[in-house]
DOBAFI-354618 format. One record per atom (N, C-alpha, C): x, y, z. Coordinates in nm, 3 decimals, m for minus. Atoms other than C-alpha are relative to their C-alpha. Example, Ala and Ser with C-alpha at 12.3 -4.5 7.8 and 13.67 -1.06 7.14 Angstrom:
u->0.089	v->m0.119	w->0.000
u->1.230	v->m0.450	w->0.780
u->0.090	v->0.120	w->0.000
u->m0.082	v->m0.119	w->m0.006
u->1.367	v->m0.106	w->0.714
u->m0.077	v->0.109	w->0.073
END
This chain:
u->0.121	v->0.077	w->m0.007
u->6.207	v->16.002	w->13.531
u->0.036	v->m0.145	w->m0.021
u->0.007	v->0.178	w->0.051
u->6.189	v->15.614	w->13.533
u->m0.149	v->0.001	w->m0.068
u->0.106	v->0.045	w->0.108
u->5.974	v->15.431	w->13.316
u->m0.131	v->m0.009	w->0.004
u->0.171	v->m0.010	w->m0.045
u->5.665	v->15.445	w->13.549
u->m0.019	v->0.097	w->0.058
u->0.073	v->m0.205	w->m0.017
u->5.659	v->15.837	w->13.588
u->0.049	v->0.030	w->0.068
u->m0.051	v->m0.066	w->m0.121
u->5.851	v->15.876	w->13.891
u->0.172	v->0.133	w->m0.062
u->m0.122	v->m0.064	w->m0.008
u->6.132	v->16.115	w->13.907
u->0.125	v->m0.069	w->0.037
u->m0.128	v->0.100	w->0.001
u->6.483	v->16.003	w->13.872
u->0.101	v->0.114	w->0.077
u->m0.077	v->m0.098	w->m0.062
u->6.696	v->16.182	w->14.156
u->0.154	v->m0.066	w->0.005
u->m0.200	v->0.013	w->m0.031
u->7.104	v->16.211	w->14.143
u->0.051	v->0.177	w->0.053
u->m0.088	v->m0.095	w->m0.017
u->7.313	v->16.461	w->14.327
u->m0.085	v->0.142	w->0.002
u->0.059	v->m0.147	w->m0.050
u->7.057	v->16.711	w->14.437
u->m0.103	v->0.017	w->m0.178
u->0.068	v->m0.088	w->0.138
u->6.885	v->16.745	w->14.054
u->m0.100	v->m0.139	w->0.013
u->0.138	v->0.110	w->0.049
u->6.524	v->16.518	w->13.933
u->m0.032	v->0.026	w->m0.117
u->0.023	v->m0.054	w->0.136
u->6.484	v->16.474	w->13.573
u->m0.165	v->m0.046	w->m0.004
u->0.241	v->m0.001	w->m0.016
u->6.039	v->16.444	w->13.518
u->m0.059	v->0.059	w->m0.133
u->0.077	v->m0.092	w->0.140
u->5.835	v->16.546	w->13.250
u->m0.011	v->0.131	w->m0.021
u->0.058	v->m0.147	w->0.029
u->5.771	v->16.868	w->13.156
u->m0.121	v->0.006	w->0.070
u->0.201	v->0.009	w->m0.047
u->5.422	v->16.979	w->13.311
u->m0.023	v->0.191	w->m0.034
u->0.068	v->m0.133	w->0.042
u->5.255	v->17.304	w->13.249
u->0.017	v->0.097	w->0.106
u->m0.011	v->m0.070	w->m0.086
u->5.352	v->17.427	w->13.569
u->0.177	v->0.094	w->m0.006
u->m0.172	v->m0.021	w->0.021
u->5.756	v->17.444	w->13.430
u->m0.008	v->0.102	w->m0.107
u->0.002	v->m0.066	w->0.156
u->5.626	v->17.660	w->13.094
u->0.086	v->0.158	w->0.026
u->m0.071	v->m0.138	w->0.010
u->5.770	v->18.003	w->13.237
u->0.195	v->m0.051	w->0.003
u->m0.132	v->0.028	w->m0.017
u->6.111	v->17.848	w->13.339
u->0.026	v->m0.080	w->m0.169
u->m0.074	v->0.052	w->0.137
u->6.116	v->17.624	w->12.961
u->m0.024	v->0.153	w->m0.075
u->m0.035	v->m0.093	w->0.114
u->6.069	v->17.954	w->12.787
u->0.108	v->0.079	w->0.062
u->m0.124	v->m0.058	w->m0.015
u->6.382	v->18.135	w->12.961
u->0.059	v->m0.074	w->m0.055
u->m0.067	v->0.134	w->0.086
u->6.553	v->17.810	w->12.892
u->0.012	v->0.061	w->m0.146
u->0.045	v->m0.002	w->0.184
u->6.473	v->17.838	w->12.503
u->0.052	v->0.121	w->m0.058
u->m0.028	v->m0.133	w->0.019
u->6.539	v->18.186	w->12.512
u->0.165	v->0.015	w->0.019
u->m0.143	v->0.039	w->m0.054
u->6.888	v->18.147	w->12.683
u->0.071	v->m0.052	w->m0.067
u->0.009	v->0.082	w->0.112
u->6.919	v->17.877	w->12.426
u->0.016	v->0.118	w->m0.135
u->m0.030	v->m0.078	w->0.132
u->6.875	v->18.090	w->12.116
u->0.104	v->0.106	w->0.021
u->m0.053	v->m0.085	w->0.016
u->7.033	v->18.367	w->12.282
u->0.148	v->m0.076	w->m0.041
u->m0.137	v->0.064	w->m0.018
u->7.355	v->18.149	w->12.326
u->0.004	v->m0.062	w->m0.171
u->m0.059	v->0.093	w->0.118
u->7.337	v->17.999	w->11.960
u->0.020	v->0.157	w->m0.082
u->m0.019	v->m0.118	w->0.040
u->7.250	v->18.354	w->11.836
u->0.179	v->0.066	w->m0.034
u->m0.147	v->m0.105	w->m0.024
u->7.606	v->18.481	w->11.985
u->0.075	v->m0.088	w->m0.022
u->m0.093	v->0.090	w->0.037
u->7.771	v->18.137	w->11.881
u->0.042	v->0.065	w->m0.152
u->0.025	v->m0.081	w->0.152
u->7.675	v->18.283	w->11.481
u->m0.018	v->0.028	w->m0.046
u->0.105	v->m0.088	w->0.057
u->7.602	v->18.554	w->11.389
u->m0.058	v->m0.034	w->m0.103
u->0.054	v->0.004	w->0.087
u->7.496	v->18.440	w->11.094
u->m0.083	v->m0.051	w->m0.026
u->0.107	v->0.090	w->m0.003
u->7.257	v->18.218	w->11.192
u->m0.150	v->0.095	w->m0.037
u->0.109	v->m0.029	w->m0.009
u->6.880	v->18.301	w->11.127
u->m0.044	v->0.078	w->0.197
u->m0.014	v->m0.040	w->m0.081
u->6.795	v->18.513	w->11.392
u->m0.152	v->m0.036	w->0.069
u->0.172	v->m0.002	w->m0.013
u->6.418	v->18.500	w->11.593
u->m0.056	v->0.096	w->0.029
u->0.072	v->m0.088	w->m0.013
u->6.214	v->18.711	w->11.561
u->m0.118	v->0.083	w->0.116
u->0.086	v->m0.047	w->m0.092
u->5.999	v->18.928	w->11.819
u->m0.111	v->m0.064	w->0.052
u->0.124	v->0.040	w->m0.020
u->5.707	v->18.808	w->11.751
u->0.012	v->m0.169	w->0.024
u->0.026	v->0.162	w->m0.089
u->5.812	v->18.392	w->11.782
u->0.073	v->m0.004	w->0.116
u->0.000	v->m0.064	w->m0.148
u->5.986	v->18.560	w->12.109
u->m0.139	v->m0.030	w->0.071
u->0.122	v->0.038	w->m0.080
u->5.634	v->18.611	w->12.224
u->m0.115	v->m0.093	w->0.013
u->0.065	v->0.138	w->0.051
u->5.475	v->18.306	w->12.089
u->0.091	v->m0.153	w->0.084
u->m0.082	v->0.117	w->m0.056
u->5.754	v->18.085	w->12.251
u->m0.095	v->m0.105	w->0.044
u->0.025	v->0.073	w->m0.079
u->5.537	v->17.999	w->12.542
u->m0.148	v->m0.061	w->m0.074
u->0.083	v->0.043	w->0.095
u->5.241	v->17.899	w->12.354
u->0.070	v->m0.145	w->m0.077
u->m0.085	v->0.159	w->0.056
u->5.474	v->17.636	w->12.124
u->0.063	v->m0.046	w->0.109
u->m0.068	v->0.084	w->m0.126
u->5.630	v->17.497	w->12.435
u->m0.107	v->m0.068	w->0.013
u->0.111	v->0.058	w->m0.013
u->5.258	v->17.448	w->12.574
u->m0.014	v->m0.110	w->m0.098
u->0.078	v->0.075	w->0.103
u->5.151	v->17.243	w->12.261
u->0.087	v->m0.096	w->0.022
u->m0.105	v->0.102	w->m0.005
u->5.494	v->17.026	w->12.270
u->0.004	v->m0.089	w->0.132
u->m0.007	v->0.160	w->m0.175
u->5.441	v->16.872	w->12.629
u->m0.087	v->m0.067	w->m0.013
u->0.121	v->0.140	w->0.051
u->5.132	v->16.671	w->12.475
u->0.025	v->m0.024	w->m0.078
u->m0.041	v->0.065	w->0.120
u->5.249	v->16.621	w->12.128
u->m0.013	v->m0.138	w->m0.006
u->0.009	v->0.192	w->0.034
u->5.192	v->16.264	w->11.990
u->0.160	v->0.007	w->m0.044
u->m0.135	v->0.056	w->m0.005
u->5.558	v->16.082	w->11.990
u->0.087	v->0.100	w->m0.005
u->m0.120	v->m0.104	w->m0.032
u->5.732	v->16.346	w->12.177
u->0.005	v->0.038	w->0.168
u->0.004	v->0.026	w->m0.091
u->5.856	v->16.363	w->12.467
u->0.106	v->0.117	w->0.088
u->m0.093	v->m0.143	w->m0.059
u->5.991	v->16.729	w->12.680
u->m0.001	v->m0.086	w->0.160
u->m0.065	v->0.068	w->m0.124
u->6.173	v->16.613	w->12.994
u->0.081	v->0.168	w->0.059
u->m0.079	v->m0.083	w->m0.080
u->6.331	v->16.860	w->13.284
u->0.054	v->m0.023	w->0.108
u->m0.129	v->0.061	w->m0.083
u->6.648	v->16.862	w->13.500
u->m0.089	v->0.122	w->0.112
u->0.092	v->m0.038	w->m0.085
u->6.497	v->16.984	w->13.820
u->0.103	v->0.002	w->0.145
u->m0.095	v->m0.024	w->m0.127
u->6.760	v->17.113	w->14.110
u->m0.081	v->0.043	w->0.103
u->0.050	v->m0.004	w->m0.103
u->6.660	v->17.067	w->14.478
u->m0.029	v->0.146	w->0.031
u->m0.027	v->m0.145	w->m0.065
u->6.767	v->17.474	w->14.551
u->m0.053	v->0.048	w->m0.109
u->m0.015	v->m0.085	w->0.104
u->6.747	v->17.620	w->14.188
u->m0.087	v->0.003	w->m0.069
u->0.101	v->0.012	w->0.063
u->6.424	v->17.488	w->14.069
u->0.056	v->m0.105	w->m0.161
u->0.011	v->0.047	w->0.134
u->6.420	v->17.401	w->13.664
u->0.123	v->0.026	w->m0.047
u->m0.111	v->m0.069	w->0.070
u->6.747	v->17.438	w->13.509
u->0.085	v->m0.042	w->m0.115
u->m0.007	v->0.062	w->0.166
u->6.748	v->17.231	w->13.206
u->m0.129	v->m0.056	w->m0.038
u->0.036	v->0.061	w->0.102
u->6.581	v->17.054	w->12.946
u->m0.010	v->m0.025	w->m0.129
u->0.012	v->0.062	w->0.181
u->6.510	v->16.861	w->12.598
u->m0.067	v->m0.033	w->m0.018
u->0.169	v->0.041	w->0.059
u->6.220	v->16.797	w->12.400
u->0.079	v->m0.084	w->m0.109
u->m0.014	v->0.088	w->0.179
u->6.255	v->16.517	w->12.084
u->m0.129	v->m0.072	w->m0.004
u->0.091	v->0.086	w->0.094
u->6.046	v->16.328	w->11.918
u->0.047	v->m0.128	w->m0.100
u->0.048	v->0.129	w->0.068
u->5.966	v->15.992	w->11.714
u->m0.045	v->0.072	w->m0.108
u->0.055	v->m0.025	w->0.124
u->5.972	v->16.068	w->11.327
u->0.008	v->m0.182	w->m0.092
u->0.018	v->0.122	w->0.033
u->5.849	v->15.809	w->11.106
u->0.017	v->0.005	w->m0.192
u->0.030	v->m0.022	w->0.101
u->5.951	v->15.767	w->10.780
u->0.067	v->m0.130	w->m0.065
u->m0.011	v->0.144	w->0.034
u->5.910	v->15.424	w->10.584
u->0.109	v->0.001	w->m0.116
u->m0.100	v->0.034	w->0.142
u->6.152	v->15.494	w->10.258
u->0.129	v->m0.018	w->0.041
u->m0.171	v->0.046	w->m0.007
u->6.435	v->15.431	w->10.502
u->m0.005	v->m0.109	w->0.057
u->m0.012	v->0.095	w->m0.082
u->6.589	v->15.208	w->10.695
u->0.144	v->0.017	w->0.130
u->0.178	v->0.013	w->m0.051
u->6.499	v->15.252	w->10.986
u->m0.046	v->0.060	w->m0.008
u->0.135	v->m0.080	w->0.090
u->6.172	v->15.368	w->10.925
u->m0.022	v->0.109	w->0.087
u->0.104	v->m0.131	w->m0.131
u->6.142	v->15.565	w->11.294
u->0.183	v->0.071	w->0.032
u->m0.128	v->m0.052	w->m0.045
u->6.434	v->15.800	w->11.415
u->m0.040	v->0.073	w->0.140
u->m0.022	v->m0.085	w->m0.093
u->6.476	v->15.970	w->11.766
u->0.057	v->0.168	w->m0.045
u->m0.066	v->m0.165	w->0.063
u->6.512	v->16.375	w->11.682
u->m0.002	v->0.043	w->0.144
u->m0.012	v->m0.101	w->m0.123
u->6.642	v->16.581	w->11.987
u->m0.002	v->0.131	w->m0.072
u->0.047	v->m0.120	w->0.101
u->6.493	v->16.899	w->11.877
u->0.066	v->0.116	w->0.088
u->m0.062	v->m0.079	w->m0.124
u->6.654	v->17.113	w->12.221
u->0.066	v->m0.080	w->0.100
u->m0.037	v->0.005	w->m0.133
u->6.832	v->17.068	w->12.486
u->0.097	v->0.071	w->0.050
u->m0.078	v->m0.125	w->m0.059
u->6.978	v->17.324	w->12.733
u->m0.015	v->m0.020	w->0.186
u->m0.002	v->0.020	w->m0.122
u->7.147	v->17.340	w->13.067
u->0.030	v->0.127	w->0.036
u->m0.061	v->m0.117	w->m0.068
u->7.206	v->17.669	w->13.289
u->0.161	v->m0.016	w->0.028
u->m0.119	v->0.013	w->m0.049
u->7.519	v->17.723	w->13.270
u->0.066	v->m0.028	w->0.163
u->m0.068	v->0.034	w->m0.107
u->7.583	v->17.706	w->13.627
u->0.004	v->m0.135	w->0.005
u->0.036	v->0.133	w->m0.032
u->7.479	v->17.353	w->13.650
u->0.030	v->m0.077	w->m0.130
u->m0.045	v->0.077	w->0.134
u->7.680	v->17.233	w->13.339
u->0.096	v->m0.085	w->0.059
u->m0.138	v->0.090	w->m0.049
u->7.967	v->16.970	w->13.416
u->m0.010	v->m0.057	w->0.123
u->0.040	v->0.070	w->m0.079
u->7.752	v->16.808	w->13.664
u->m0.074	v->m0.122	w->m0.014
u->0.074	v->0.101	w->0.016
u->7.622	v->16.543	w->13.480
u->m0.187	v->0.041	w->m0.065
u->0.187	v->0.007	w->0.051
u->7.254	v->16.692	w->13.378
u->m0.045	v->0.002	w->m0.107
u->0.054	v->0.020	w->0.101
u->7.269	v->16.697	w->13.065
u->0.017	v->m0.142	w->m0.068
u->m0.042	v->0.149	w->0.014
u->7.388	v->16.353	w->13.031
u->m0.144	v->m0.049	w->0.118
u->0.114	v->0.086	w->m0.055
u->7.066	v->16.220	w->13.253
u->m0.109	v->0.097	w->m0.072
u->0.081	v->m0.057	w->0.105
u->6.838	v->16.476	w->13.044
u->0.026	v->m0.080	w->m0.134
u->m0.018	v->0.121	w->0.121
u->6.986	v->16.223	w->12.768
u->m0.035	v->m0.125	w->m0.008
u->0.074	v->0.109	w->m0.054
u->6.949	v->15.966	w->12.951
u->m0.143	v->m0.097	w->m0.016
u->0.239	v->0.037	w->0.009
u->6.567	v->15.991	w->13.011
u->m0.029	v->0.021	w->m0.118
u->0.039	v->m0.024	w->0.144
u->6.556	v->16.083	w->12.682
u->m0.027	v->m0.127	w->m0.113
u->0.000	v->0.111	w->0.044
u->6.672	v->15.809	w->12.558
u->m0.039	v->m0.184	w->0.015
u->0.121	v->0.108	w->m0.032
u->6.464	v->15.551	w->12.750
u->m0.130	v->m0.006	w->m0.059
u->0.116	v->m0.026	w->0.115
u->6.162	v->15.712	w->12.592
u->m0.020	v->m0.070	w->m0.142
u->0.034	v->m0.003	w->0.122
u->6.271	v->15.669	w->12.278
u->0.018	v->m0.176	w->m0.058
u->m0.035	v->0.216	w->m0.007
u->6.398	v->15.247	w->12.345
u->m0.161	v->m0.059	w->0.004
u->0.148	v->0.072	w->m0.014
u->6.043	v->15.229	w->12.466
u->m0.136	v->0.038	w->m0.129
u->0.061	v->m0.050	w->0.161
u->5.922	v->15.377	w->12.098
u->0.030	v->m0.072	w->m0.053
u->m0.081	v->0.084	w->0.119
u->6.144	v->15.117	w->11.941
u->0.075	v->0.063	w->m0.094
u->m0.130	v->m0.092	w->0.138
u->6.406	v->15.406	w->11.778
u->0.136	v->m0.095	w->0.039
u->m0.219	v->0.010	w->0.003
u->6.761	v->15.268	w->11.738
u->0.081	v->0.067	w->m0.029
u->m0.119	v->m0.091	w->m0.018
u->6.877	v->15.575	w->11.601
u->m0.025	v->0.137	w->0.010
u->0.032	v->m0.133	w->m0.049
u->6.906	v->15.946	w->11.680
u->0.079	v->0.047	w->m0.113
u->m0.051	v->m0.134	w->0.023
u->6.972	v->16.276	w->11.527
u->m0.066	v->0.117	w->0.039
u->0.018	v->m0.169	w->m0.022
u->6.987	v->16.631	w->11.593
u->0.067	v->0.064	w->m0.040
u->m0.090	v->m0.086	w->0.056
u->7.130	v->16.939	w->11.494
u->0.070	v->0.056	w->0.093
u->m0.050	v->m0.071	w->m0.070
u->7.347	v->17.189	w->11.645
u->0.080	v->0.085	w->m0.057
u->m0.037	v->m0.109	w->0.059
u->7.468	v->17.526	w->11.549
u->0.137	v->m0.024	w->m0.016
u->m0.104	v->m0.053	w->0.022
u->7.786	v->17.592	w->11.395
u->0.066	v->0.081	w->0.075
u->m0.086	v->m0.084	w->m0.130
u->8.017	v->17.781	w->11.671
u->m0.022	v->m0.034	w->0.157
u->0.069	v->0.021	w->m0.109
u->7.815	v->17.660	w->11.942
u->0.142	v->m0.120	w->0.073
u->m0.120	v->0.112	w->m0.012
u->8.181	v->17.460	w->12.083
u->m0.082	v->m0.098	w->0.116
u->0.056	v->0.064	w->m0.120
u->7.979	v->17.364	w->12.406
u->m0.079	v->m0.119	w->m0.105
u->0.100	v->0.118	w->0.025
u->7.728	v->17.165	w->12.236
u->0.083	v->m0.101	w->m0.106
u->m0.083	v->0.075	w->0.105
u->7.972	v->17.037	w->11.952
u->0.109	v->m0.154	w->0.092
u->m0.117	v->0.121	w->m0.110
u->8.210	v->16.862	w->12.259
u->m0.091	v->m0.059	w->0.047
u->0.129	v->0.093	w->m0.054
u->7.879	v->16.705	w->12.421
u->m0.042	v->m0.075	w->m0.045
u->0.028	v->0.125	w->0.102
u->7.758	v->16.568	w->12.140
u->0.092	v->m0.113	w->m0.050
u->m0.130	v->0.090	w->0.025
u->8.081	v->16.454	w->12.021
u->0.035	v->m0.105	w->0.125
u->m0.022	v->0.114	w->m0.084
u->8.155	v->16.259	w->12.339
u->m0.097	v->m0.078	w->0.031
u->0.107	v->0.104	w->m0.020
u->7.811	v->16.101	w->12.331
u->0.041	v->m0.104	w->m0.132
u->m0.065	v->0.059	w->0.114
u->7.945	v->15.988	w->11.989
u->m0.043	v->0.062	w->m0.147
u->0.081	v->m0.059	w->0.108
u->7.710	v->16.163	w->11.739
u->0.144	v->0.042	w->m0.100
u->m0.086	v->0.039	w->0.127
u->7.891	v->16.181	w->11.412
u->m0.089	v->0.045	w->m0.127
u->0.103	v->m0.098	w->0.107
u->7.803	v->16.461	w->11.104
u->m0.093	v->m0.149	w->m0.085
u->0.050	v->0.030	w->0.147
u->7.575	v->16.258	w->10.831
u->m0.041	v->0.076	w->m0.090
u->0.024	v->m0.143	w->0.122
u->7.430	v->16.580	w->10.644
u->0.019	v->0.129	w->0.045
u->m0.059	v->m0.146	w->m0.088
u->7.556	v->16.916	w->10.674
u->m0.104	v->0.069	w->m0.085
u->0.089	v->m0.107	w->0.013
u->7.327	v->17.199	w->10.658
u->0.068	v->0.131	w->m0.016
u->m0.077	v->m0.122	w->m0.019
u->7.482	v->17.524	w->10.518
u->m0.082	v->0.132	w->m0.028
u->0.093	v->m0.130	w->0.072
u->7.353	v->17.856	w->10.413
u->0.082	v->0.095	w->m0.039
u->m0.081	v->m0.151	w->0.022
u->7.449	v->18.195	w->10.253
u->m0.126	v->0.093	w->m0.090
u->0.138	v->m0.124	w->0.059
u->7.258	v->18.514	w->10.134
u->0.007	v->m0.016	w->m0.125
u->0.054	v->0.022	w->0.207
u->7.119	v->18.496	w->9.771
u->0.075	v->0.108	w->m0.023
u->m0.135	v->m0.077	w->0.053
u->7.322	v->18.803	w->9.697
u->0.107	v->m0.023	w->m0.031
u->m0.120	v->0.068	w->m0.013
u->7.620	v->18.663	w->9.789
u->0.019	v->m0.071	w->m0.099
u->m0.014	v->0.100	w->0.080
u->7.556	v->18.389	w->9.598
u->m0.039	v->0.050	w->m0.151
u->m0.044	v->m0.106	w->0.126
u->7.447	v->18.630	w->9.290
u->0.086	v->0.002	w->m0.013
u->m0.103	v->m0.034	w->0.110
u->7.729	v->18.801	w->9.290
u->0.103	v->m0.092	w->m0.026
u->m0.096	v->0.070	w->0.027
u->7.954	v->18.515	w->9.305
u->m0.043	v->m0.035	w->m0.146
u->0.058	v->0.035	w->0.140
u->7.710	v->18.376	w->8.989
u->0.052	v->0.089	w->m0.114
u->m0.030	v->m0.128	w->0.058
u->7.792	v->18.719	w->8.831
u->0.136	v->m0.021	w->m0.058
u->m0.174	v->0.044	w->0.016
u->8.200	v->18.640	w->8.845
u->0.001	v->m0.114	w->m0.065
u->m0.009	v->0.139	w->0.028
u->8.166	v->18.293	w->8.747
u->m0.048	v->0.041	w->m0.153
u->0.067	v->0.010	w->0.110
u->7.936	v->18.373	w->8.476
u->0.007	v->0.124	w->m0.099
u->m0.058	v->m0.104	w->0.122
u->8.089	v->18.689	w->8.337
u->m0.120	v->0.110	w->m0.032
u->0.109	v->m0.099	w->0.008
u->7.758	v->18.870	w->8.397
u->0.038	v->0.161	w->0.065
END
């Protein structure tokens, strides 16, 4: 997309807003998405059935969201075969007060190492110039190597790490430590 709504075409793909007409293709996406972070580790939180069938519903709500902005990579032959949703968070006790969050983004594998997720960044990141963010974050799963080398060559760089482990676990370690 450029800045006055049109679609931004390279090499057979058009990146564009999300519209309500793309909601079955962003919930495979999403789905594809978890499945792939799922099988990156296991240990991750897994999703559940039921926000399975709720997906398309939270997708819906996110393509109007106030300061957020779902964008899709859009192949001449293949239809929909990426996208990323982020958002504009605002929070005054820092500095700066607004941040860019990329909350998703996912390409079909076939159509990886063609550039689309790099213009799904792109447009992304015009959005968020025209919000006035200067800086971004997002997360990304642990094992996930694809998304770890992507990010990394955009430049992204850890600031807080997010870990987890089962309260048991962490019992019985308490248990050893503490002679219980």
């Amino acid at each position: 997309m450029t800045l006055d709504g049109r679609p931004k075409h390279a090499r057979g793909y058009a990146v564009r807003p999300a519209e309500p007409r793309d909601l079955d293709r962003l919930v495979a996406l999403m789905l594809a998405l978890q499945d792939h972070v799922e099988e990156a580790n296991p240990g991750l939180w897994q999703m559940s059935a039921q926000a399975r069938t709720q997906l398309k519903s939270q997708l819906q709500s996110r393509l109007t969201a106030l300061n957020a902005c779902a964008l899709v990579a859009e192949h001449k032959d293949a239809g929909v075969v990426g996208a990323i949703f982020g958002r504009v968070t605002t929070n005054s006790r820092y500095v700066p007060s607004q941040a860019g969050v990329i909350d998703q983004a996912f390409v079909d594998e076939e159509h990886r190492r063609a550039g689309v997720g790099s213009r799904l960044v792109a447009e992304l990141c015009q959005y968020f110039a025209s919000q006035g963010v200067k800086d971004l974050s997002l997360r990304y799963v642990v094992g996930n190597d694809e998304a770890a080398n992507f990010w990394d060559s955009l430049e992204f760089e850890p600031r807080i790490l997010t870990v987890g482990a089962s309260r048991t676990r962490v019992e019985a370690k308490l248990a050893e430590r503490l002679g219980a």
